[in-house]
C-alpha positions, 0 to 999 in steps of 0.5 A: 507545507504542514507535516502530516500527523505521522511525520509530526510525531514520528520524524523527531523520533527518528531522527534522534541520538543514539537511534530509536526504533519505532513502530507505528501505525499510519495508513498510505497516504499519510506521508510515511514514506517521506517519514522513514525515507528521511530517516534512512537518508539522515543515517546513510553516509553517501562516501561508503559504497555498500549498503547501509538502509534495507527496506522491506515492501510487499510488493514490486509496485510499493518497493519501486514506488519507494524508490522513487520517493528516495530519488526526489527526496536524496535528488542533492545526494548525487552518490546516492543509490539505489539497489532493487532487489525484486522478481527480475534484478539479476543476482549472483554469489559473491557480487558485492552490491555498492549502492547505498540503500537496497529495497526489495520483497522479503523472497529475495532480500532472504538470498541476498542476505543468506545465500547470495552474501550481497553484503555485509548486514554488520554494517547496515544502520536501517531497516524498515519493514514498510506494510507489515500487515500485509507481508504477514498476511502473504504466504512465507512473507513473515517467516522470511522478514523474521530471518532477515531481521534477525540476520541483520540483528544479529550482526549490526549492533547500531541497526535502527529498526522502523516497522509501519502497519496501516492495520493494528490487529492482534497478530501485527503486534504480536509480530512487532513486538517480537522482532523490534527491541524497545520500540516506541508505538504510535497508534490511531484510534479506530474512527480515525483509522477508517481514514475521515477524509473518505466519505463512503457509501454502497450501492445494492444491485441485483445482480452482476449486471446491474453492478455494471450498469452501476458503474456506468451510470456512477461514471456519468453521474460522478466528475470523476479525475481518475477511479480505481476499481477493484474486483475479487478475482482477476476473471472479473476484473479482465470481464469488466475491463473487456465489458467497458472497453466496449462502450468506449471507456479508456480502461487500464487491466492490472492484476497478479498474474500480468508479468512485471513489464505489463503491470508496470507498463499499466500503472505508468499509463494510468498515473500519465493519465491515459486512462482514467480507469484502472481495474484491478485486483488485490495486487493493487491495493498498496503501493499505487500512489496515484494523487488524482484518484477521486473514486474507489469503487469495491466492485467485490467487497474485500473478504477472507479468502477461505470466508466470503462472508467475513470481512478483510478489515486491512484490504478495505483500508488499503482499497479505499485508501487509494483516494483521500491522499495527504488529507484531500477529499475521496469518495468510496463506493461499494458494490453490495449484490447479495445478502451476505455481501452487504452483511460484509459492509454492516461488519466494515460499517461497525469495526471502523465505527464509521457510517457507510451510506446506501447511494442510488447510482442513478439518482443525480441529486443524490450524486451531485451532494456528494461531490458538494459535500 
């Protein structure tokens, strides 16, 4: 098997004496986890019991789907293991962890650090901070990576600093540059970012219903393995997973506002193949890393949140980035039901210089050349 251009570039950096820290600009989907994850493990000395690699992650899904990546990839290290500290892990003062590699959201990696003293940051090699654009753009998530950094800085002469954003915008430098000593960068360019691999298209509909009927006759036009469909709000995306249920569609809900369990329970069946569908809202959109997906629809193109008619550039390559993984073909399709939606795709059409075609779902020789193509 090829190394994908990340691990190409990145795995003799990482792997070289004394330590280099990096940061890098690779989308998911592009092999990086296995890029940082056999850094982390060339580091490890699996005879220590404490931890020695921390890995920062966004999201519960992403840090225990890194996690997974660590037990195949270390599946002949049997002393091995794997600590996580995400929303349900029981912690308490004074418990000193003994598991190798701890992975976690910045929320509860700033206890384990701080008030928790779970271990000893003097003796941590590695830390990598895995989806950086998103963690800043979540509330708190930056300051709190930024004392976890500093806390572990401080106090490990030798820590290896690895930092991967899938988006390079302004802020996410800023933020690299600040916390990260001597780093070497490696960065896309911009028609490469928007991820070649993914044809992408959008579909004008009326209405909210007419963005149904569009579903379903994509749905029957397209042979589709295995779709992620992503809407705004959690309301609409309960609306149409309940609306497709109906007509006898094998529909999996996921969104922020499920517990733990639920969302867990949602993505396994999904991934298992019991539904072909998943419905979703931006909680989604990292850290699902599932290789049959063939379609992403953008039932609601991705906005700021205080600005619905300017585009989240990230969000758009985090969704779409969905399909396409490792290089294989995908297929993006948004919804455009007004105005100010489509002017939101001509800003995504023009940031990626990469030409997003209008599609008639209804229209199945149209359908039939894309999936050609």
């Amino acid at each position: 098997v090829q190394p994908s251009k990340i691990q190409e570039f990145a795995l003799p950096l990482l792997l070289m004496e004394p330590p280099t820290n990096l940061i890098a600009q690779s989308q998911s989907g592009t092999g990086k986890t296995a890029a940082f994850v056999l850094a982390m493990l060339s580091r490890v000395v699996v005879e220590n019991a404490w931890p020695q690699c921390i890995c920062l992650a966004p999201t519960y899904e992403l840090a225990m789907q890194i996690g997974e990546v660590v037990n195949k990839i270390g599946q002949f290290m049997p002393e091995l293991r794997v600590h996580y500290a995400v929303k349900g892990t029981k912690a308490t003062r004074g418990q000193k962890l003994t598991e190798q590699i701890v992975i976690g959201t910045p929320g509860k990696m700033i206890d384990y650090v701080t008030k928790l003293q779970m271990f000893d940051p003097a003796k941590i090699l590695c830390l990598v901070l895995d989806e950086a654009d998103v963690m800043m753009s979540q509330q708190g998530h930056q300051d709190l990576s930024y004392r976890i950094y500093n806390e572990i800085e401080r106090a490990s002469m030798s820590v290896q600093t690895m930092l991967f954003s899938a988006t390079f915008e302004d802020g996410v430098i800023q933020f690299a540059n600040r916390i990260i000593r001597n780093p070497v960068t490696v960065t896309l360019r911009k028609n490469e970012q928007s991820l070649p691999n993914i044809k992408q298209y959008y579909v004008e509909c009326l209405n909210r219903e007419a963005k149904y009927e569009a579903v379903v006759n994509l749905y029957s036009g397209l042979t589709i393995a295995s779709a992620i469909i992503f809407c705004h709000t959690r309301l609409s995306a309960a609306w149409l997973a309940a609306r497709m249920k109906e007509k006898g569609h094998e529909v999996a809900l996921l969104h922020g506002e499920m517990t733990v369990e639920d969302r867990a329970r949602s993505i396994e069946a999904f991934k298992d193949g019991a539904y072909k569908v998943l419905v979703t809202t931006n909680v989604c959109a990292r850290g699902i890393d599932v290789s049959q997906v063939t379609v992403v629809i953008n039932y609601d193109p991705p906005v700021q949140y205080n600005d619905f008619n300017t585009p989240d550039f990230e969000t758009y390559i985090h969704r779409i980035g969905r399909t396409g993984r490792f290089g294989k073909a995908g297929i993006a399709i948004n919804f455009v039901d007004t105005k100010s939606a489509l002017g939101v795709i001509k800003k995504i059409e023009a940031h990626f210089e990469k030409e997003i075609v209008k599609l008639d779902p209804g229209d199945m020789e149209q359908l039939e050349a894309i999936e050609k193509d």
